[in-house]
PASEBA-1860 file (N, C-alpha, C; in nm, 3 decimals):
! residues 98
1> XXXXXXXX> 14.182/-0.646/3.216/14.311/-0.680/3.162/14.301/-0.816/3.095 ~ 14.359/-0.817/2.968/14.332/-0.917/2.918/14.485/-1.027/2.875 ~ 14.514/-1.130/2.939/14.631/-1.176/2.888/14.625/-1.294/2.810 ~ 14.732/-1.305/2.711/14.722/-1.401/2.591/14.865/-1.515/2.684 ~ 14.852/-1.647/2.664/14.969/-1.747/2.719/14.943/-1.857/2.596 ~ 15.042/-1.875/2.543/15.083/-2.039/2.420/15.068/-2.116/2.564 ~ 14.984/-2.240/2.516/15.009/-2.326/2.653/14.969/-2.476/2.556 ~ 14.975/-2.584/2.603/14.965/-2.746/2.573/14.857/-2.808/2.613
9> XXXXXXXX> 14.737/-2.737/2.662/14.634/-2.808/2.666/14.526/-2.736/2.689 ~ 14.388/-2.753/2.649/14.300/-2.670/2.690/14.205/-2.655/2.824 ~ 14.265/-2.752/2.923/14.206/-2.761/3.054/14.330/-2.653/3.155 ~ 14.260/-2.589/3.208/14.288/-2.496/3.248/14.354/-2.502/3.376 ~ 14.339/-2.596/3.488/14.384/-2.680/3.591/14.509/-2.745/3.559 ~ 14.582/-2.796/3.396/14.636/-2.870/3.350/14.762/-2.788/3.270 ~ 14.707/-2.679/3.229/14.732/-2.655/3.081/14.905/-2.554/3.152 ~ 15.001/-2.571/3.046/15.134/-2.527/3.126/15.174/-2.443/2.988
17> XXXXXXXX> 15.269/-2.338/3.018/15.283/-2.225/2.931/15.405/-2.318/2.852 ~ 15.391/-2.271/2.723/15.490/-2.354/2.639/15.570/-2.275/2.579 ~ 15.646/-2.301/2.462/15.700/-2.173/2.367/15.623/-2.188/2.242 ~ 15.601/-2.063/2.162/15.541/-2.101/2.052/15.513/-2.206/1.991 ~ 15.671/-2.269/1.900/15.670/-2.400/1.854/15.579/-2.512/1.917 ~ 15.581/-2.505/2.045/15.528/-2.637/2.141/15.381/-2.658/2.152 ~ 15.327/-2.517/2.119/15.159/-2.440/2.176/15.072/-2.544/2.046 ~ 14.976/-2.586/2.119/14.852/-2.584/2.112/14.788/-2.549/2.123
25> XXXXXXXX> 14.752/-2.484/2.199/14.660/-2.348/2.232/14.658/-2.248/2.251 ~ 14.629/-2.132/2.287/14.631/-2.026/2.327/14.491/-2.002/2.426 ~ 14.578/-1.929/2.560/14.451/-1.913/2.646/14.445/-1.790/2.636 ~ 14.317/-1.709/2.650/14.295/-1.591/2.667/14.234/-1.595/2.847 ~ 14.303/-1.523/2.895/14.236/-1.483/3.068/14.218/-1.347/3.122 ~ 14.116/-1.326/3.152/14.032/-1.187/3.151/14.045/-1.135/3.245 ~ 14.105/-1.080/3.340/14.129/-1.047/3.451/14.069/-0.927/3.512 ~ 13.952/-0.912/3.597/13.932/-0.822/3.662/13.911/-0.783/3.828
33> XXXXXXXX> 13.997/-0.697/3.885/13.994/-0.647/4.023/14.138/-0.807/4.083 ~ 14.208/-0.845/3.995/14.309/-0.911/4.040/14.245/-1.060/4.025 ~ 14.072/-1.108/3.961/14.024/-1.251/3.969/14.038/-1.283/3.835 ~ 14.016/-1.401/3.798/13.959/-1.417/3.669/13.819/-1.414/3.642 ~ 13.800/-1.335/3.560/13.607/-1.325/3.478/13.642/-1.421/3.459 ~ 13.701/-1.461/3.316/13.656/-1.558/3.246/13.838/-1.625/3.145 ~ 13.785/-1.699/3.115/13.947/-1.825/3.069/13.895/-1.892/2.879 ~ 13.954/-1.821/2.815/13.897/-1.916/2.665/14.035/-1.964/2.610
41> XXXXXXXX> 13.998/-2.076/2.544/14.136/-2.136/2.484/14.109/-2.150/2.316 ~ 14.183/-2.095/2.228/14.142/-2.101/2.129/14.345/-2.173/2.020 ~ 14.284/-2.233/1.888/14.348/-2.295/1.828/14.444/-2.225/1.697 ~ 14.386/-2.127/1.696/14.417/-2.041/1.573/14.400/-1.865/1.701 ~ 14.549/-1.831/1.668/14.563/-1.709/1.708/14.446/-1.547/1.654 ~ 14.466/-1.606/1.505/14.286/-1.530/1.438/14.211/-1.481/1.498 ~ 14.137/-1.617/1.534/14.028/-1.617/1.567/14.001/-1.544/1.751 ~ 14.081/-1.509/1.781/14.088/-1.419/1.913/14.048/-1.293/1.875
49> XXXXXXXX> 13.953/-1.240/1.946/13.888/-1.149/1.896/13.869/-1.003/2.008 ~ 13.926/-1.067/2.095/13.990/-0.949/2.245/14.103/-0.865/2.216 ~ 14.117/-0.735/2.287/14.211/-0.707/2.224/14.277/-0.714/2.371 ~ 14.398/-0.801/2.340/14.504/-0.804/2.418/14.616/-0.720/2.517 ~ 14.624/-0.738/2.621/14.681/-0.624/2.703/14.819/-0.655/2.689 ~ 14.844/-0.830/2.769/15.012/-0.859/2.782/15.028/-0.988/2.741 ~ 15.100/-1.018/2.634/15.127/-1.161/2.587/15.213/-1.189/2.723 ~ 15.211/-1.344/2.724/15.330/-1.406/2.859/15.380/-1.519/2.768
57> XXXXXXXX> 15.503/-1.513/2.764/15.643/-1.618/2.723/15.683/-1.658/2.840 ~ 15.736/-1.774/2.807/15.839/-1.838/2.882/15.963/-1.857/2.850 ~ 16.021/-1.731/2.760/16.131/-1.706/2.761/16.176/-1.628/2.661 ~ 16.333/-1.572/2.663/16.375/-1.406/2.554/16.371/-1.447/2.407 ~ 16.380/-1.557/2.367/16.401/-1.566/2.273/16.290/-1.638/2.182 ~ 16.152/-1.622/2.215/16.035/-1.627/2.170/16.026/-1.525/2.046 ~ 15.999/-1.507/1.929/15.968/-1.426/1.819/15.819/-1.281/1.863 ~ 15.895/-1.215/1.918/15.741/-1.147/1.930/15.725/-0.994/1.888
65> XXXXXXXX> 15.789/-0.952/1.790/15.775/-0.882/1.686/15.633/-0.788/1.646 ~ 15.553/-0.946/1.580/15.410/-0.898/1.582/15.348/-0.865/1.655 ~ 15.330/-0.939/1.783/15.264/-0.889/1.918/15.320/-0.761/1.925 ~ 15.433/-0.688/1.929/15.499/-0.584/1.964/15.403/-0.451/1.869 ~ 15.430/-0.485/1.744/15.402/-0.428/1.641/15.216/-0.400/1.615 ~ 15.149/-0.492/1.729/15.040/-0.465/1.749/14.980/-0.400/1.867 ~ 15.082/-0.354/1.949/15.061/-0.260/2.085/15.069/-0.370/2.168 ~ 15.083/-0.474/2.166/15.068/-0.579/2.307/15.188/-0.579/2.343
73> XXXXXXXX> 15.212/-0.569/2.507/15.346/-0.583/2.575/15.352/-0.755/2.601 ~ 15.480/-0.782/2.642/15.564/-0.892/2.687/15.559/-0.897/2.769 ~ 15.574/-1.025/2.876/15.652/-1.016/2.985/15.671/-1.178/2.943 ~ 15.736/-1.205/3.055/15.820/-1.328/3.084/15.790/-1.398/3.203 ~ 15.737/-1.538/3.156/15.725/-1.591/3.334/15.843/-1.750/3.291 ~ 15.950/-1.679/3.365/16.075/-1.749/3.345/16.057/-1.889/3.489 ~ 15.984/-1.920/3.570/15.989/-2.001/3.656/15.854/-2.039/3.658 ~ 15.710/-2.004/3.607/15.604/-2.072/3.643/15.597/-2.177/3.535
81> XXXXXXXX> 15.561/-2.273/3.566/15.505/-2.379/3.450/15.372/-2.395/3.404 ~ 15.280/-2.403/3.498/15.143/-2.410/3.522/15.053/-2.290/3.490 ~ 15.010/-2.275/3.341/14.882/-2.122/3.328/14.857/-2.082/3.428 ~ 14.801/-2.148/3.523/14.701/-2.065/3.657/14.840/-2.020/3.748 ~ 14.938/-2.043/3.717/15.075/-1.987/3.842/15.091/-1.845/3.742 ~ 15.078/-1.826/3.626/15.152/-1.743/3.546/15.038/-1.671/3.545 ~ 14.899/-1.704/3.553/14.786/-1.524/3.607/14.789/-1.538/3.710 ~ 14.820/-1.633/3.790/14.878/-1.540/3.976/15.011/-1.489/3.998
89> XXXXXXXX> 15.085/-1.527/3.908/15.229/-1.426/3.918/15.194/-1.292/3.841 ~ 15.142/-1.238/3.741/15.096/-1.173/3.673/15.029/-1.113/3.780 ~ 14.951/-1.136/3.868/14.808/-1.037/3.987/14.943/-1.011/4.066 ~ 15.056/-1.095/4.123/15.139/-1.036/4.225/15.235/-0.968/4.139 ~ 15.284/-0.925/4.051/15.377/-0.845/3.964/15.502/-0.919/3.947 ~ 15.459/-1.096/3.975/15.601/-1.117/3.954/15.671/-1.197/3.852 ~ 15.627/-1.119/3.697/15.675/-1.135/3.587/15.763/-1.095/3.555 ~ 15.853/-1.127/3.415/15.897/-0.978/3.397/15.910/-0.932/3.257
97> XX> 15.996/-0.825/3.255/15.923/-0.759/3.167/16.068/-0.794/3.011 ~ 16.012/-0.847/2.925/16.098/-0.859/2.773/16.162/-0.820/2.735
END
């Protein structure tokens, strides 16, 4: 499972989910059997080259159209701040859904 998060920094311990406008980065986190494989942060949405399972917002009124329009689902992590809270709310199901 592969999830895409807009976040503000590329340290991963650090880095907190933003809204579009705010993003600096984008993390990609690879998720398998509920762990993380592996965590990449990239600068240009482009250049992501995974194909994406579930974008995560931090909130309804994020533009996500394209993501939509490219098979990737939504969800919403309306209370985590912290990337690494939002792929452990994501492993416990407690996102939700756009």
């Amino acid at each position: 499972m592969i999830l895409q998060i807009p976040v503000d920094s590329n340290n991963y311990e650090e880095a907190k989910i933003t809204s579009f406008n705010q993003r600096k980065y984008w993390l990609i986190a690879e998720l398998e059997d509920g762990y993380i494989r592996r965590h990449d942060f990239y600068d240009d949405a482009c250049k992501i080259d995974d194909i994406v399972d579930f974008l995560i917002v931090n909130n309804k009124e994020e533009e996500v159209d394209e993501f939509l329009d490219e098979g990737i689902d939504i969800l919403i992590a309306p209370l985590q701040k912290y990337a690494k809270d939002v792929v452990e709310a994501y492993v416990f199901r407690e996102l939700h859904e756009f």
